[in-house]
PDBQT receptor file of N, H, CA, C and O in Angstrom, charges set to zero:
ATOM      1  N   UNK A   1     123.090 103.748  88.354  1.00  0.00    +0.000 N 
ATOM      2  CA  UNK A   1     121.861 104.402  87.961  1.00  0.00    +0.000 C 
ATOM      3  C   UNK A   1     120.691 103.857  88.780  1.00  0.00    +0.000 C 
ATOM      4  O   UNK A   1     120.980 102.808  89.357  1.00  0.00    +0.000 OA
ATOM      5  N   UNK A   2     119.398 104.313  88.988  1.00  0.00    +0.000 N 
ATOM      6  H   UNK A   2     119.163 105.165  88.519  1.00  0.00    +0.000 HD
ATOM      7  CA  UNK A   2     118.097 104.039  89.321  1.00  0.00    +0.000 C 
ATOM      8  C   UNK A   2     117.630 103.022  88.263  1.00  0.00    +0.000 C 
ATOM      9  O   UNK A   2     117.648 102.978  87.033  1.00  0.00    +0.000 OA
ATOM     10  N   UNK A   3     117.125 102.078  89.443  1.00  0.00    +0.000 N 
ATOM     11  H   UNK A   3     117.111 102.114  90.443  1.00  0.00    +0.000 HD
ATOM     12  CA  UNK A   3     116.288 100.708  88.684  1.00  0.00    +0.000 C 
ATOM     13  C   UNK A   3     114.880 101.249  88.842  1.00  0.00    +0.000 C 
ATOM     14  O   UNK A   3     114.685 101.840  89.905  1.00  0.00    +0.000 OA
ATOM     15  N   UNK A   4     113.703 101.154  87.873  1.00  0.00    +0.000 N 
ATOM     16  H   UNK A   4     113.861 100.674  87.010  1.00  0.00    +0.000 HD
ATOM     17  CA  UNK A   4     112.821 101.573  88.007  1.00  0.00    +0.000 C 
ATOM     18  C   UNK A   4     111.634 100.494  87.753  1.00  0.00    +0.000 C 
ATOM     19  O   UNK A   4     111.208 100.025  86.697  1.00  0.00    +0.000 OA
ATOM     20  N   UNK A   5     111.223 100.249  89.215  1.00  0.00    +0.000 N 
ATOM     21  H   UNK A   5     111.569 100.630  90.073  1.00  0.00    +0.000 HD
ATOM     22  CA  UNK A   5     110.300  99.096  89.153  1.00  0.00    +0.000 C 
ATOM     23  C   UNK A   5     108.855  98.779  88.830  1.00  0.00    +0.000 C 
ATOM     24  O   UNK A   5     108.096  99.508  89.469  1.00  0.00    +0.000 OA
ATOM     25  N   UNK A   6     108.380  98.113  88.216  1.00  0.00    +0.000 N 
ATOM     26  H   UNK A   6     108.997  97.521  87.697  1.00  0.00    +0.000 HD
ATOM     27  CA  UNK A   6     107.435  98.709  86.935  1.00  0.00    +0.000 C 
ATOM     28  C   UNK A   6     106.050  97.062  88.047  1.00  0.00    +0.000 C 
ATOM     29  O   UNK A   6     106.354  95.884  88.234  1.00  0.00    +0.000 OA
ATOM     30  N   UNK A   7     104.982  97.641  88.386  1.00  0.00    +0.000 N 
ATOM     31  H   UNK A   7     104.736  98.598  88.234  1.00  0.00    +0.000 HD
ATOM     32  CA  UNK A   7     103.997  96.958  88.516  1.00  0.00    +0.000 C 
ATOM     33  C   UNK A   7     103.404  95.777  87.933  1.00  0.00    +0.000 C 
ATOM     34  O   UNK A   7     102.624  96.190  87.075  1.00  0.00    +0.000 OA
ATOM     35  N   UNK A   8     103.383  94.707  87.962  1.00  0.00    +0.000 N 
ATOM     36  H   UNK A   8     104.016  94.371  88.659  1.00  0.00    +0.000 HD
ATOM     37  CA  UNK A   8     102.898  93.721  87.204  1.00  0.00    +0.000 C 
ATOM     38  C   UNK A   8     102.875  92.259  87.976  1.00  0.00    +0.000 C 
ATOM     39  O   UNK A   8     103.658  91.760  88.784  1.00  0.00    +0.000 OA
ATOM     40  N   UNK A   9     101.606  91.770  87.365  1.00  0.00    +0.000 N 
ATOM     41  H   UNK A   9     100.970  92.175  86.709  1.00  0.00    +0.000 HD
ATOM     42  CA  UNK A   9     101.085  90.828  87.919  1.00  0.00    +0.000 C 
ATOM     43  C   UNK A   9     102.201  89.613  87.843  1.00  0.00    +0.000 C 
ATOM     44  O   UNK A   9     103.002  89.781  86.923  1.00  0.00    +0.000 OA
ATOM     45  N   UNK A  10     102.373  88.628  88.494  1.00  0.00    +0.000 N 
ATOM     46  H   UNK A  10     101.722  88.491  89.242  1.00  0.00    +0.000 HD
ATOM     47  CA  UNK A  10     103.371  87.573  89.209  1.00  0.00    +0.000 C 
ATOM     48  C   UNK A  10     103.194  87.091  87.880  1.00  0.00    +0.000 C 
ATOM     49  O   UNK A  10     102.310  87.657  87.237  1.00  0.00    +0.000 OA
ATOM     50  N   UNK A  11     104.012  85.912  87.155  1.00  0.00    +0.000 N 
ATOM     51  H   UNK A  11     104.731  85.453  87.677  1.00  0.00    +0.000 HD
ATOM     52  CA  UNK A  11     103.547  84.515  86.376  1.00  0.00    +0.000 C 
ATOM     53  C   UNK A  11     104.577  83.448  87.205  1.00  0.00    +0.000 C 
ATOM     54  O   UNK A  11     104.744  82.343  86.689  1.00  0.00    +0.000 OA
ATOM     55  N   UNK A  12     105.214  83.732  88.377  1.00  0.00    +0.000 N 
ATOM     56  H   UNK A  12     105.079  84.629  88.797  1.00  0.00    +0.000 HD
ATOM     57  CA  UNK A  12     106.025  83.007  88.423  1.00  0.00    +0.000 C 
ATOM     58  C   UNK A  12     105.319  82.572  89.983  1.00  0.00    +0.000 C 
ATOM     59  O   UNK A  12     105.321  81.383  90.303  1.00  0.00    +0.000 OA
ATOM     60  N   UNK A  13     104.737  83.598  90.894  1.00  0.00    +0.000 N 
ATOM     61  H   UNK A  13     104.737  84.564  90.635  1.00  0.00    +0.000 HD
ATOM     62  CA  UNK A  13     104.119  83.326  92.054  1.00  0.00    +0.000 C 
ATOM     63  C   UNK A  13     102.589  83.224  92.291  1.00  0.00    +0.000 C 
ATOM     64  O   UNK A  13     102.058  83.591  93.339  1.00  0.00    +0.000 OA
ATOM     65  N   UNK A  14     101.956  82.722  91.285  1.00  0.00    +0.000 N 
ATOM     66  H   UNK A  14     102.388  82.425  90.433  1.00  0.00    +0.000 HD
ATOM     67  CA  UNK A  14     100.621  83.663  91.590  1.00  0.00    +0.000 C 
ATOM     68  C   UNK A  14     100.059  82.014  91.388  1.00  0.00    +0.000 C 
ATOM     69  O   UNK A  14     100.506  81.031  90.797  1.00  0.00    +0.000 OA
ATOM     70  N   UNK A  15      98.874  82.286  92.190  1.00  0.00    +0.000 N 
ATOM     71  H   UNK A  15      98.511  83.084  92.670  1.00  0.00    +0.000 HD
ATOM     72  CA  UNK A  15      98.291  81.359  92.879  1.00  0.00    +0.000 C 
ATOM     73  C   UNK A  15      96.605  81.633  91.881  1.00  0.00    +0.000 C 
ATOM     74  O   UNK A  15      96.248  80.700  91.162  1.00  0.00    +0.000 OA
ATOM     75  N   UNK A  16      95.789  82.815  91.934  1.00  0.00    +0.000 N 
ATOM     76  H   UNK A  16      96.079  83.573  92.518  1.00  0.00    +0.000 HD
ATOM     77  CA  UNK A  16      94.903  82.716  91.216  1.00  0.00    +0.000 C 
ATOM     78  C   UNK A  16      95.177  83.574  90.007  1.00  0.00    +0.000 C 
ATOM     79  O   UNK A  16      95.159  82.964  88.938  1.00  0.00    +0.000 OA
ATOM     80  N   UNK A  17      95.473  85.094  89.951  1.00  0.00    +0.000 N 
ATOM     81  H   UNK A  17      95.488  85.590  90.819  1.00  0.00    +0.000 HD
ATOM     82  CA  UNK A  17      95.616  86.075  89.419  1.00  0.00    +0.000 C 
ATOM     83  C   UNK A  17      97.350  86.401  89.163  1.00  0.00    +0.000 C 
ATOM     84  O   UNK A  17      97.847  86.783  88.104  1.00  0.00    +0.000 OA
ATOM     85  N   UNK A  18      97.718  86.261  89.823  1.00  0.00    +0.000 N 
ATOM     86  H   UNK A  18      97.314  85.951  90.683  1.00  0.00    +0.000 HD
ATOM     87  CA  UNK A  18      99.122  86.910  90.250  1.00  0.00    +0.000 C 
ATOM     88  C   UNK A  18      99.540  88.359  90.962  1.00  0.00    +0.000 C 
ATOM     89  O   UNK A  18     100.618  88.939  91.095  1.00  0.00    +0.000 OA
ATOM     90  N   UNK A  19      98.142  88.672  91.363  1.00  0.00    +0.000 N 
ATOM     91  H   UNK A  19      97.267  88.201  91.255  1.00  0.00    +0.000 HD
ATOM     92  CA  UNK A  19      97.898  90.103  91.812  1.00  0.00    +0.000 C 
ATOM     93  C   UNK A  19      98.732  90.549  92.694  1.00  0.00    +0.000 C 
ATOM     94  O   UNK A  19      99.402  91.578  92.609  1.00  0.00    +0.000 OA
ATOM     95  N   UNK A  20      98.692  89.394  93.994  1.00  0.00    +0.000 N 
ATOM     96  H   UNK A  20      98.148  88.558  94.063  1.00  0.00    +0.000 HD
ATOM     97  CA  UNK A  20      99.197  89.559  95.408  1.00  0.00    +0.000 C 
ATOM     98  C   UNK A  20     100.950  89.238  95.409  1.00  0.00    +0.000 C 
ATOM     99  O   UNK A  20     101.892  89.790  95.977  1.00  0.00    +0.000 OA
ATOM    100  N   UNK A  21     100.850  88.167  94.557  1.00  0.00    +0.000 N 
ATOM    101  H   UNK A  21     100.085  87.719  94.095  1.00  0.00    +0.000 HD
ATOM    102  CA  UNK A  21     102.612  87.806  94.115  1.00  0.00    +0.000 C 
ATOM    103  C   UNK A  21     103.480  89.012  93.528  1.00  0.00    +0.000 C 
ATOM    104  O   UNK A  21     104.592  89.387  93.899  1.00  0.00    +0.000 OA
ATOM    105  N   UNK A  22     102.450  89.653  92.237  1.00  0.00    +0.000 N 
ATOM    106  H   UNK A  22     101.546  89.349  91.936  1.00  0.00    +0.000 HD
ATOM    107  CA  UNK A  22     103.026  90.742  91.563  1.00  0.00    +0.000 C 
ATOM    108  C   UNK A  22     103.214  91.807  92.916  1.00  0.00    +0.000 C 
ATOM    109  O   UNK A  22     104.369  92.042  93.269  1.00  0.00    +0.000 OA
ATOM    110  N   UNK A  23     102.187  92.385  93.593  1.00  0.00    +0.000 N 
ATOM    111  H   UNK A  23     101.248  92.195  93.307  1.00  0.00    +0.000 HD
ATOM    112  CA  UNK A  23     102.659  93.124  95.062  1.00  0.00    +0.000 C 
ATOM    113  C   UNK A  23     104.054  92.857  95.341  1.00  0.00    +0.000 C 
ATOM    114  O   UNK A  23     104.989  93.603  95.050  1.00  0.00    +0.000 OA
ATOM    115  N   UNK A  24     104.134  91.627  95.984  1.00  0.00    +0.000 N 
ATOM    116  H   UNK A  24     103.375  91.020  96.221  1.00  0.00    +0.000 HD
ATOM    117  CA  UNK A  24     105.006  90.933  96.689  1.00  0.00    +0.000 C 
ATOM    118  C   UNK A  24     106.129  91.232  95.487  1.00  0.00    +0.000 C 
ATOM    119  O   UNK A  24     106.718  92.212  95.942  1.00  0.00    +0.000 OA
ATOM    120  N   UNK A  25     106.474  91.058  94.765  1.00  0.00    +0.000 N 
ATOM    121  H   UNK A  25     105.996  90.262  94.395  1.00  0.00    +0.000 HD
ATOM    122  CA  UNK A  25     107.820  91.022  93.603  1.00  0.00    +0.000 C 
ATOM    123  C   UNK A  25     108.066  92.338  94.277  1.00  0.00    +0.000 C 
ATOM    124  O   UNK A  25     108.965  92.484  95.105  1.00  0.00    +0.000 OA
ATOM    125  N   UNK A  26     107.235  93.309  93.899  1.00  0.00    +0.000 N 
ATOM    126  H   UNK A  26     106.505  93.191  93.226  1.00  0.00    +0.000 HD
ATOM    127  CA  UNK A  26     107.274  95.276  93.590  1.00  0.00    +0.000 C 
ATOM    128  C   UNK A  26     107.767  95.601  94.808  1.00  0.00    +0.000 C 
ATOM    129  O   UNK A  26     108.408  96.646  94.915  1.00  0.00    +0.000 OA
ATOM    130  N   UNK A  27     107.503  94.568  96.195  1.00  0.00    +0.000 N 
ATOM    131  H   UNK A  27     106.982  93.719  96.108  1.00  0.00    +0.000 HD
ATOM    132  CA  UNK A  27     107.882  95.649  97.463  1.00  0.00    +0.000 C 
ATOM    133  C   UNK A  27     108.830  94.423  98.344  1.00  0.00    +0.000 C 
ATOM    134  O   UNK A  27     109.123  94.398  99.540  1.00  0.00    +0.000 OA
ATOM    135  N   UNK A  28     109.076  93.701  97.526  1.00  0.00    +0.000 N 
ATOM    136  H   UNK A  28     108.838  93.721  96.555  1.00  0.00    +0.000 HD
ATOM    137  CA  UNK A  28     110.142  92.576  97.462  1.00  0.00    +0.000 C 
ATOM    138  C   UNK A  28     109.956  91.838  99.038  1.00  0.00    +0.000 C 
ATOM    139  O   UNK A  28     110.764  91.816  99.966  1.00  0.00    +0.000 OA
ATOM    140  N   UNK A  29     108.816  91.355  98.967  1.00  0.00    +0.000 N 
ATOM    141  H   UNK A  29     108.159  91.373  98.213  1.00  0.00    +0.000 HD
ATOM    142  CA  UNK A  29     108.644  90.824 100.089  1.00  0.00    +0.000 C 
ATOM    143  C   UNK A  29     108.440  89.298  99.840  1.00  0.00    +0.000 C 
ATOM    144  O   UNK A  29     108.000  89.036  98.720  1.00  0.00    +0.000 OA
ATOM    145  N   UNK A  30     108.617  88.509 100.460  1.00  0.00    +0.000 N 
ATOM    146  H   UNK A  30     108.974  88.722 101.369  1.00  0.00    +0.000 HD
ATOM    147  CA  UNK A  30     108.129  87.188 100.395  1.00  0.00    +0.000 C 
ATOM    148  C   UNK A  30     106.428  86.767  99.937  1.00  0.00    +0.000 C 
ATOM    149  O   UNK A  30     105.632  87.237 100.750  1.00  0.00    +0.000 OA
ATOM    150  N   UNK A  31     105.971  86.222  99.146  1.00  0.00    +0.000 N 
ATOM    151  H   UNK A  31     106.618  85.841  98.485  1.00  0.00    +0.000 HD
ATOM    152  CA  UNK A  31     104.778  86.228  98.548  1.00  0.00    +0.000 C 
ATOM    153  C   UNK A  31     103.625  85.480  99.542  1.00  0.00    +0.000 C 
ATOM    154  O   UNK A  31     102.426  85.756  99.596  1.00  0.00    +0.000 OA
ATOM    155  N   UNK A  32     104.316  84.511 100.265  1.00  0.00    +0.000 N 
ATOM    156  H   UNK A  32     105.290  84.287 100.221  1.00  0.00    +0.000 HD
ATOM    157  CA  UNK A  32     103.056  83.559 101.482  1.00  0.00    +0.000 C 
ATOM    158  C   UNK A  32     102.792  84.908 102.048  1.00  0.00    +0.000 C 
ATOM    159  O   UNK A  32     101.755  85.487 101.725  1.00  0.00    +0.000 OA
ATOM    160  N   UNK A  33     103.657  85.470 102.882  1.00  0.00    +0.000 N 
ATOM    161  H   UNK A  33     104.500  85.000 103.145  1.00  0.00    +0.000 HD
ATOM    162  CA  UNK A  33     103.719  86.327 103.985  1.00  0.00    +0.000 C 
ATOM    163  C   UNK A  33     102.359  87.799 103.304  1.00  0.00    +0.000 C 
ATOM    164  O   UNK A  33     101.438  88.362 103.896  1.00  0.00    +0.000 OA
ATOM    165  N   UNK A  34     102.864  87.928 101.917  1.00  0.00    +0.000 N 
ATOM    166  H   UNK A  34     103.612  87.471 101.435  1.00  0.00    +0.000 HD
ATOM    167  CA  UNK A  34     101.712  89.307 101.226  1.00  0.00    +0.000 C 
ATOM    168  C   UNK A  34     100.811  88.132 101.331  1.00  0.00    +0.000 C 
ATOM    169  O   UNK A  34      99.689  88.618 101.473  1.00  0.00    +0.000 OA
ATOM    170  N   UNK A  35     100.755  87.346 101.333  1.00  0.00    +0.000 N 
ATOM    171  H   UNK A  35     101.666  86.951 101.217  1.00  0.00    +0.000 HD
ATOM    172  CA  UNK A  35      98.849  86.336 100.732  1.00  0.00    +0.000 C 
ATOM    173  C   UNK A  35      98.375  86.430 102.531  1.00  0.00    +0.000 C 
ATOM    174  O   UNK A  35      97.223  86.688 102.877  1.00  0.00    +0.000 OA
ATOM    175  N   UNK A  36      99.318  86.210 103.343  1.00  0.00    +0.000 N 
ATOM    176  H   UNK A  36     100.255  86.000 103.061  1.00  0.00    +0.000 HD
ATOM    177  CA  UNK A  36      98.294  86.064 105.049  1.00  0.00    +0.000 C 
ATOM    178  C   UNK A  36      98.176  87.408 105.067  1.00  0.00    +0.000 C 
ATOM    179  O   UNK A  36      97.144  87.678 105.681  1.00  0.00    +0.000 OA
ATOM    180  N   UNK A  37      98.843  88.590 104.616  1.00  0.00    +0.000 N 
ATOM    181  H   UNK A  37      99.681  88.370 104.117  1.00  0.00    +0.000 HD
ATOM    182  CA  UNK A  37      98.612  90.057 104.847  1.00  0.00    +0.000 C 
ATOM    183  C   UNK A  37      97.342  90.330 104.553  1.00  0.00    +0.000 C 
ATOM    184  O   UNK A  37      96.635  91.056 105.253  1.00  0.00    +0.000 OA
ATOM    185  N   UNK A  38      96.954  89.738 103.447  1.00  0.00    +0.000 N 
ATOM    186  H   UNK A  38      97.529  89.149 102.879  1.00  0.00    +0.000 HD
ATOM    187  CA  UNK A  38      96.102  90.303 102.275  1.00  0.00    +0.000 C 
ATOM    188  C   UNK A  38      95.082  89.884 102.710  1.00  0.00    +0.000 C 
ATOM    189  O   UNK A  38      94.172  90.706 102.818  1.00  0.00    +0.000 OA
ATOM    190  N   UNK A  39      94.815  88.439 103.136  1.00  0.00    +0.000 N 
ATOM    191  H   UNK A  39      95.555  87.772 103.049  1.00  0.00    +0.000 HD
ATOM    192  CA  UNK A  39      93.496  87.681 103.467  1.00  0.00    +0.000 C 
ATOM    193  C   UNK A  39      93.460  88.177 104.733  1.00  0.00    +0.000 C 
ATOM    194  O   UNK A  39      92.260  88.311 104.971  1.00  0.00    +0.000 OA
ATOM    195  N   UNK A  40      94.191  88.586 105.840  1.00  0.00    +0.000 N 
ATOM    196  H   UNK A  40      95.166  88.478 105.647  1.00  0.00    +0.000 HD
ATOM    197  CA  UNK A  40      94.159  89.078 107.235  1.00  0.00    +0.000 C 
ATOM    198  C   UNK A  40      93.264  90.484 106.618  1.00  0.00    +0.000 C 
ATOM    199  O   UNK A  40      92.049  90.682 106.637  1.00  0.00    +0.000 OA
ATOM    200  N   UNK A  41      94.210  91.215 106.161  1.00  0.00    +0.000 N 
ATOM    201  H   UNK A  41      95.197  91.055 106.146  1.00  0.00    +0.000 HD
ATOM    202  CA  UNK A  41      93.135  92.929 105.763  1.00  0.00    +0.000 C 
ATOM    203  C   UNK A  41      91.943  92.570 105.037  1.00  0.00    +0.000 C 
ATOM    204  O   UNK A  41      91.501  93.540 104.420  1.00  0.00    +0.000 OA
ATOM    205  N   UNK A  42      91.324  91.604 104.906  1.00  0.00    +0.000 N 
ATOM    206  H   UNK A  42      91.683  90.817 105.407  1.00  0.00    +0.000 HD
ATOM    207  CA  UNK A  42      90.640  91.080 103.310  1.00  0.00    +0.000 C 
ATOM    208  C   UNK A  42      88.887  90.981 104.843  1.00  0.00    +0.000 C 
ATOM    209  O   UNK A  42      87.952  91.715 105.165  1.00  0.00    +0.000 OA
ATOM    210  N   UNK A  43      89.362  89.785 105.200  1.00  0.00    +0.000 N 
ATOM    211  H   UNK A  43      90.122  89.189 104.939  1.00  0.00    +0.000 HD
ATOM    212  CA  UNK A  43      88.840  89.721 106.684  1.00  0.00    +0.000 C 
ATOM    213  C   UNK A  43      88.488  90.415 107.232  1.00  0.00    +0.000 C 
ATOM    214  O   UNK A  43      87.257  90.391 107.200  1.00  0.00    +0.000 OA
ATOM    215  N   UNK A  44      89.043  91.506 108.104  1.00  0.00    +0.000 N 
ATOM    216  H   UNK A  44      90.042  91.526 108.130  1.00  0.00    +0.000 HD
ATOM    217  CA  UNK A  44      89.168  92.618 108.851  1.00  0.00    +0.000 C 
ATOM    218  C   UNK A  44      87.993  93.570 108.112  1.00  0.00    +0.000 C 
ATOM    219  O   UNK A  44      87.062  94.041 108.766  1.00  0.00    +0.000 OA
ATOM    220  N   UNK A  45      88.115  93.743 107.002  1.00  0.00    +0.000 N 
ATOM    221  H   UNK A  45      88.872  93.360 106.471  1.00  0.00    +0.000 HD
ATOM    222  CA  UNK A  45      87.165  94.667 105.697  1.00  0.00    +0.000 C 
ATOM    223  C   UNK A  45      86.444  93.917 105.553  1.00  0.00    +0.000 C 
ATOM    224  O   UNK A  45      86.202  93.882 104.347  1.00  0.00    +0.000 OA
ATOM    225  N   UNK A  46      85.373  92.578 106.533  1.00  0.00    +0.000 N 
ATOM    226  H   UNK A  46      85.570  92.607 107.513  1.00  0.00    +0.000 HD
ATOM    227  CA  UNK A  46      84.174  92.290 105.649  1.00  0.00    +0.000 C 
ATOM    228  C   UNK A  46      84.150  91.605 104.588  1.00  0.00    +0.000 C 
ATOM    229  O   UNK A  46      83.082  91.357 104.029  1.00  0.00    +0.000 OA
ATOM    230  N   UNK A  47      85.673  91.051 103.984  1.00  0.00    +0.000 N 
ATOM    231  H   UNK A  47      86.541  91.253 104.437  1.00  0.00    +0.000 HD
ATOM    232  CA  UNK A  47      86.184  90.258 102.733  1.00  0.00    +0.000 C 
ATOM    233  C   UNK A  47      85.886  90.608 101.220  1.00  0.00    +0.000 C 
ATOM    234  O   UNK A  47      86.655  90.417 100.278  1.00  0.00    +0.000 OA
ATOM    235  N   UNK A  48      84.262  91.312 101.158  1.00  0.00    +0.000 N 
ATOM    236  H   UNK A  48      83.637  91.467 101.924  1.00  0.00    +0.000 HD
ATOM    237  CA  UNK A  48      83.804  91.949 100.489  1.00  0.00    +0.000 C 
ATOM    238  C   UNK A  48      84.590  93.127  99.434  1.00  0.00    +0.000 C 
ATOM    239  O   UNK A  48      84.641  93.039  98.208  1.00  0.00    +0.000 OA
ATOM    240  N   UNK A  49      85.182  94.251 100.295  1.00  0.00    +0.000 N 
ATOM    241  H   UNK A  49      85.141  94.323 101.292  1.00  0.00    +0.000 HD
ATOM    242  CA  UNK A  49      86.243  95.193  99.742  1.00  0.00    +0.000 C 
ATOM    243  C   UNK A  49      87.188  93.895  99.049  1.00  0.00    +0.000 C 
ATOM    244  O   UNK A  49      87.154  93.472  97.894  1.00  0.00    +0.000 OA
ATOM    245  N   UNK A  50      87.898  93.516 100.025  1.00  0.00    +0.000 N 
ATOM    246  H   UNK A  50      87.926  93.860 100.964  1.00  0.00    +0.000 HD
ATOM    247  CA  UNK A  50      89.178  92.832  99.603  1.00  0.00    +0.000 C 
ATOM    248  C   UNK A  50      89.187  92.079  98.450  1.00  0.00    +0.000 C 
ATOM    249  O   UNK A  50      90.127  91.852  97.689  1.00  0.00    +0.000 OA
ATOM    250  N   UNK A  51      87.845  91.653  98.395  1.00  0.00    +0.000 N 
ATOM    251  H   UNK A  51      87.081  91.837  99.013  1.00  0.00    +0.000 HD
ATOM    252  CA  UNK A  51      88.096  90.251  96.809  1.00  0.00    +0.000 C 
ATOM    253  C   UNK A  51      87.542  91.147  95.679  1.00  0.00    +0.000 C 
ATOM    254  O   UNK A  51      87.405  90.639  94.566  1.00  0.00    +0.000 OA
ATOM    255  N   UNK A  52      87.092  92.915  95.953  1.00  0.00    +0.000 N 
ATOM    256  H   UNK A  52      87.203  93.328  96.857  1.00  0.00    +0.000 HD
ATOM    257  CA  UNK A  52      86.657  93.744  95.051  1.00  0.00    +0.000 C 
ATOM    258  C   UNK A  52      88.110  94.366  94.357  1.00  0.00    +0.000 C 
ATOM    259  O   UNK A  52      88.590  94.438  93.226  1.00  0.00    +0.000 OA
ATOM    260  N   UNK A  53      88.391  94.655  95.357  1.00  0.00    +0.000 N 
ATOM    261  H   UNK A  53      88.001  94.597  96.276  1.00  0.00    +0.000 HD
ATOM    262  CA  UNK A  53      90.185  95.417  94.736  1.00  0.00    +0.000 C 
ATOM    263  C   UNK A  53      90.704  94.377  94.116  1.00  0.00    +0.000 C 
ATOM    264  O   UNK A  53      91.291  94.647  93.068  1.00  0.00    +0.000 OA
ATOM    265  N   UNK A  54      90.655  92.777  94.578  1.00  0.00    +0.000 N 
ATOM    266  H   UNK A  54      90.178  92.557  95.429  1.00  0.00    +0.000 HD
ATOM    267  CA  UNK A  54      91.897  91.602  93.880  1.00  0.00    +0.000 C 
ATOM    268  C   UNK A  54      91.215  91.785  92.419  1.00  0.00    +0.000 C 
ATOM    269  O   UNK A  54      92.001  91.603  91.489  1.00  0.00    +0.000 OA
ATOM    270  N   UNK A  55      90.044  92.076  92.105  1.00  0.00    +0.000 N 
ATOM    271  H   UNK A  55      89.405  92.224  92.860  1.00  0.00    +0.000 HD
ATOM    272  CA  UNK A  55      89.383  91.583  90.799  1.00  0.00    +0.000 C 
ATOM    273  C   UNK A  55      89.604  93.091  89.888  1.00  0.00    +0.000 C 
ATOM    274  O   UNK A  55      89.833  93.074  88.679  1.00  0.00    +0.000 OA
ATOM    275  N   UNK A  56      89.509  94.172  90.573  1.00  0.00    +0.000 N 
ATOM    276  H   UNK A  56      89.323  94.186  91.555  1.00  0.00    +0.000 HD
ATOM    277  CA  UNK A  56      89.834  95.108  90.112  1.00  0.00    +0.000 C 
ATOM    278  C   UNK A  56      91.633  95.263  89.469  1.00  0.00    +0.000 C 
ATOM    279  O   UNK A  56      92.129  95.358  88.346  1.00  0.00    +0.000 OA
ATOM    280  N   UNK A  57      92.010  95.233  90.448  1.00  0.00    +0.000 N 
ATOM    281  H   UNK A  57      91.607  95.155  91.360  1.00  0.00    +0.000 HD
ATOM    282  CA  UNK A  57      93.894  94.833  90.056  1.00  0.00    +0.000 C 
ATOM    283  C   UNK A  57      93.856  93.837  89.273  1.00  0.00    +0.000 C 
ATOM    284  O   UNK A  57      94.800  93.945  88.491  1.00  0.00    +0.000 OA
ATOM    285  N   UNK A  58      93.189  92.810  89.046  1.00  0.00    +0.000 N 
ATOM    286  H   UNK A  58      92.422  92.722  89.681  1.00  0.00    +0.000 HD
ATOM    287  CA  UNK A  58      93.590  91.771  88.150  1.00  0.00    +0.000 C 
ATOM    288  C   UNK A  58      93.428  92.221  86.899  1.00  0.00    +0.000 C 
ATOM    289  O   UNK A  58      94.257  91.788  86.099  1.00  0.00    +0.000 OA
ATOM    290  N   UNK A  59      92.093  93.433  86.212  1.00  0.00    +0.000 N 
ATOM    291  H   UNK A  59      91.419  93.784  86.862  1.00  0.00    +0.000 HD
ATOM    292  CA  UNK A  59      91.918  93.541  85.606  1.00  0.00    +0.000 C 
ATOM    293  C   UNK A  59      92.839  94.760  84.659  1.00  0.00    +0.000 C 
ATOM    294  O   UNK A  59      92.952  94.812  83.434  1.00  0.00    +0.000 OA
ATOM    295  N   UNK A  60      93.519  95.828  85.869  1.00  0.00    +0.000 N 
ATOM    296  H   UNK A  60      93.427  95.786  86.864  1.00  0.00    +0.000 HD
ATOM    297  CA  UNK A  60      93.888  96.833  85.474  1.00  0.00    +0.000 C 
ATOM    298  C   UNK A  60      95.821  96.290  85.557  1.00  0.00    +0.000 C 
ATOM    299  O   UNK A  60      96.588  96.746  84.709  1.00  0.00    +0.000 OA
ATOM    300  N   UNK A  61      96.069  95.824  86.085  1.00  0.00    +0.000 N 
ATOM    301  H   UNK A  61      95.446  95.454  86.774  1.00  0.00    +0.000 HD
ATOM    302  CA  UNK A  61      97.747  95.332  86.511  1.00  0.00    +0.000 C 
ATOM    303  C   UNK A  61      97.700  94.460  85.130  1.00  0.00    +0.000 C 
ATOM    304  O   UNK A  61      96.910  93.562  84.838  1.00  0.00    +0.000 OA
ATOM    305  N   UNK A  62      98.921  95.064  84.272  1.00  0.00    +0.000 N 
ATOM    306  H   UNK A  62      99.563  95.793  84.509  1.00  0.00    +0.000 HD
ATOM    307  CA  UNK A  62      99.398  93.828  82.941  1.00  0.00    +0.000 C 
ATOM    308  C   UNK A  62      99.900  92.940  83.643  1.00  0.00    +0.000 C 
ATOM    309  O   UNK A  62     100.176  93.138  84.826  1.00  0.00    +0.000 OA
ATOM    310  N   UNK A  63     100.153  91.536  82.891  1.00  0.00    +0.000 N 
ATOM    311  H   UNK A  63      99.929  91.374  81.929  1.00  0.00    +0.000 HD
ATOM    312  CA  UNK A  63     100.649  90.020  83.427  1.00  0.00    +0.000 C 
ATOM    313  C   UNK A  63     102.219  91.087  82.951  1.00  0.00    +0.000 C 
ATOM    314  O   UNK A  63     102.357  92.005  82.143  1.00  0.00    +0.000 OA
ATOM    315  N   UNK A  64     103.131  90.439  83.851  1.00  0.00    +0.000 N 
ATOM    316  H   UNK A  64     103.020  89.693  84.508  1.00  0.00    +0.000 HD
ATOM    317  CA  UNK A  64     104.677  90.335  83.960  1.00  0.00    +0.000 C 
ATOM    318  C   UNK A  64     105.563  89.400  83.045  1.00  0.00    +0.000 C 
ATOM    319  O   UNK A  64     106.785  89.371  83.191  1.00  0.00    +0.000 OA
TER     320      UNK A  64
């Protein structure tokens, strides 16, 4: 059958929020590697956007 993978914030990887870890679980990537992604695009955008969406996802993503 289909596993159906459900969004949610890290408790097992997460460093402030679990925002970027929870990512990392959902698209099963290694979690350092999503955190240099994230702060690289975070950067690139002025940092501004980037720490707007982490606070936004933190608020709307349930803990795991």
């Amino acid at each position: 059958m289909y596993e159906t993978r459900v969004l949610r914030r890290s408790r097992h990887t997460r460093m402030i929020g679990g925002v970027v870890g929870g990512f990392a679980e959902y698209l099963g990537m290694d979690p350092t590697l999503a955190r240099v992604l994230y702060v690289l695009l975070s950067v690139c955008s002025a940092a501004f956007p980037g720490m707007l969406v982490y606070v936004i996802c933190w608020l709307i993503i349930p803990e795991g």
